[in-house]
Structure formats: C-alpha cells, structure tokens
C-alpha positions as CSV (number, residue, x, y, z in Angstrom):
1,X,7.7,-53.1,11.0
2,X,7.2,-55.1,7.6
3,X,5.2,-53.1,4.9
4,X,1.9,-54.3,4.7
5,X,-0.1,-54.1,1.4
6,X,-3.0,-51.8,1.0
7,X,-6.1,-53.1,-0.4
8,X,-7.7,-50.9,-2.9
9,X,-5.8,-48.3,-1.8
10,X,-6.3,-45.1,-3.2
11,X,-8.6,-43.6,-5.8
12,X,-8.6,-40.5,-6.9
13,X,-11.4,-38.3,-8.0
14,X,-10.9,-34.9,-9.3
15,X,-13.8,-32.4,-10.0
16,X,-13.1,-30.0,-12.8
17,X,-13.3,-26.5,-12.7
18,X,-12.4,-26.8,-9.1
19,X,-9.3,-27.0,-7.4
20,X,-11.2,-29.3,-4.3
21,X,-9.9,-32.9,-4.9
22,X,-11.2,-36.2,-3.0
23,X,-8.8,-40.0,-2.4
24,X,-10.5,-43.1,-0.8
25,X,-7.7,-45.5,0.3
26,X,-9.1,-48.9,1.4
27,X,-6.2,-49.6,4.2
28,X,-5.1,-53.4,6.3
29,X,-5.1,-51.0,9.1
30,X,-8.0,-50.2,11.5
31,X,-9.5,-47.1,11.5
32,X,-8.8,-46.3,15.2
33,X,-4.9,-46.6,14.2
34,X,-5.2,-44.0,11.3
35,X,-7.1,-41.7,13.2
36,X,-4.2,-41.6,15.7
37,X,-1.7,-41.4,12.5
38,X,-3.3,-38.5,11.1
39,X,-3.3,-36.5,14.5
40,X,0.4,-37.3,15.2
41,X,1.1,-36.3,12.0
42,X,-1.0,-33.1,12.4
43,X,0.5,-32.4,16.1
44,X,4.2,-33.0,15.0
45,X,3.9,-29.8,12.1
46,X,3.5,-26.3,14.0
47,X,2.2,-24.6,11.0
48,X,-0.8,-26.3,10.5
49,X,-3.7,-25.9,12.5
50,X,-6.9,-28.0,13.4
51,X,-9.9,-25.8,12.3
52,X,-12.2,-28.9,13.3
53,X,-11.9,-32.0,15.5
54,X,-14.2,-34.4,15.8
55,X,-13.2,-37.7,17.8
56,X,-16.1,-39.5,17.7
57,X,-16.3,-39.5,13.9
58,X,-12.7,-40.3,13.5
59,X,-12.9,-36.6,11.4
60,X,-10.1,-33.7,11.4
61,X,-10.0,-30.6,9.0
62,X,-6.5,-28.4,9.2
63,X,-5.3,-25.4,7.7
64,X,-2.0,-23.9,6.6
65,X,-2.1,-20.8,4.9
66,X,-4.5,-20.7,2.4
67,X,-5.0,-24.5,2.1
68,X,-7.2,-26.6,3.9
69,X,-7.3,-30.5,4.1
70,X,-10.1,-32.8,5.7
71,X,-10.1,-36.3,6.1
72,X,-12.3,-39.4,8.0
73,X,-11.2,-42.9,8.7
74,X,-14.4,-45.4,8.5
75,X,-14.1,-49.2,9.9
76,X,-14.7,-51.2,7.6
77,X,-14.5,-54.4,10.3
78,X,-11.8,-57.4,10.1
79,X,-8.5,-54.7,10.5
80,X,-9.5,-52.5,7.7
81,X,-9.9,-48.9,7.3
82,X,-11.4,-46.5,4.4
83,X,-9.6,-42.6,4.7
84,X,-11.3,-40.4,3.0
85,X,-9.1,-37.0,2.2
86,X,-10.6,-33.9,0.3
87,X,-7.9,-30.8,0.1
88,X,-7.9,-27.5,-1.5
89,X,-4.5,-26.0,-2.3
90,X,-5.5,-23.0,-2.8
91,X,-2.7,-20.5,-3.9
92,X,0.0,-22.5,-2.4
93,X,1.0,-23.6,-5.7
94,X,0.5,-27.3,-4.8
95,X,-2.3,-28.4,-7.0
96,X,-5.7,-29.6,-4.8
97,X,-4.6,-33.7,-6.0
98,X,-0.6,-33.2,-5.2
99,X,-2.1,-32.1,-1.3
100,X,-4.0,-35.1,-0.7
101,X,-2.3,-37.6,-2.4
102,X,1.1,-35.9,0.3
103,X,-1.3,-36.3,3.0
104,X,-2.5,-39.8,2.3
105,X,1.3,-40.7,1.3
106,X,2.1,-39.5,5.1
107,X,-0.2,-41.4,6.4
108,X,0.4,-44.6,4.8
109,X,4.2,-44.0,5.7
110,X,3.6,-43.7,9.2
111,X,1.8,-46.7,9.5
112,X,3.7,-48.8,7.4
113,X,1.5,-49.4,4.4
114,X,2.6,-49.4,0.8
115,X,0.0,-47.9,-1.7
116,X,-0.9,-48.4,-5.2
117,X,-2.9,-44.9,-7.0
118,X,-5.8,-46.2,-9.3
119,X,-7.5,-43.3,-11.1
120,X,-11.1,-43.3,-11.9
C-alpha cells in the first residue's frame, strides 16, 4: 500500500514537572480504521494489558509495567481521523514523549501513513 500523507499530523504537548505527555495527529485515515490499528497492535504484544476498553468511544488505556498509555480516535468526517495519545513512562526509563510519539509511530506504520512532528 502507497504511503499516504498525514495532515497535521502530530503535535506534541508536554507538561512540565510531569512525566504525563499528550500528541494529536490529524490522520487521511478514518477513525474506525485506527481504532482497529491500535487494538491489533495492542493484541499482537502479550505484555501489555488493556486496563480500559471502551468501543463506542473508539478509547483504549494499556499498561505494561509501570507505564500506562491512553489514546482516542475522533472522526473528523471526509476519511480523516484525530488520535489523541497521553502516556506516562513512568520508571521504565523511556521518557513520557519517547512513549507516545512509539505508540503513534506504530500506528501510523501500521496503516501506512507517513508523519511529520510539529512542536507547540
């Protein structure tokens, strides 16, 4: 499958003092699609586990040691999606922004979607 380019894909915000980090990627892929990416990706690792799972709001939150990851897909209508991704590392020695900017990689991977990073 040819790469497809990401629209404003994804920002990252980073609150200091805390190791909790948030990226928004604006994806050409509808939200339904990168639900179902971010569960197969989820389901293919054994050591992570799904603390929540909430279908209907296209929301997950995992866990793997001490770290834990959330993320939403929103349509945004016309084949386009926003993810939202907030992780904290904790003492995995990953820092909170390495986490979900992995995750978000993964995900943009597995569907085929190359991604530009724009810091706010």
């Amino acid at each position: 499958m040819p790469a497809r380019q990401a629209v404003d894909a994804a920002n990252v915000v980073y609150t200091r003092g805390s190791d909790h980090h948030m990226i928004a990627a604006q994806l050409p892929v509808d939200a339904e699609l990168v639900y179902e990416s971010f569960l197969r990706i989820i389901r293919e690792r054994p050591d992570i586990s799904i603390v929540t799972q909430k279908d209907a709001a296209m929301m997950l939150e995992v866990t793997r040691d001490d770290l834990t990851l959330t993320g939403q897909v929103s349509a945004l209508g016309a084949g386009r999606s926003l993810l939202y991704v907030w992780g904290d590392a904790g003492h995995s020695g990953l820092s909170g922004r390495e986490l979900t900017e992995r995750a978000v990689a993964y995900i943009c991977e597995d569907l085929g979607v190359s991604i530009e990073r724009v810091d706010y």
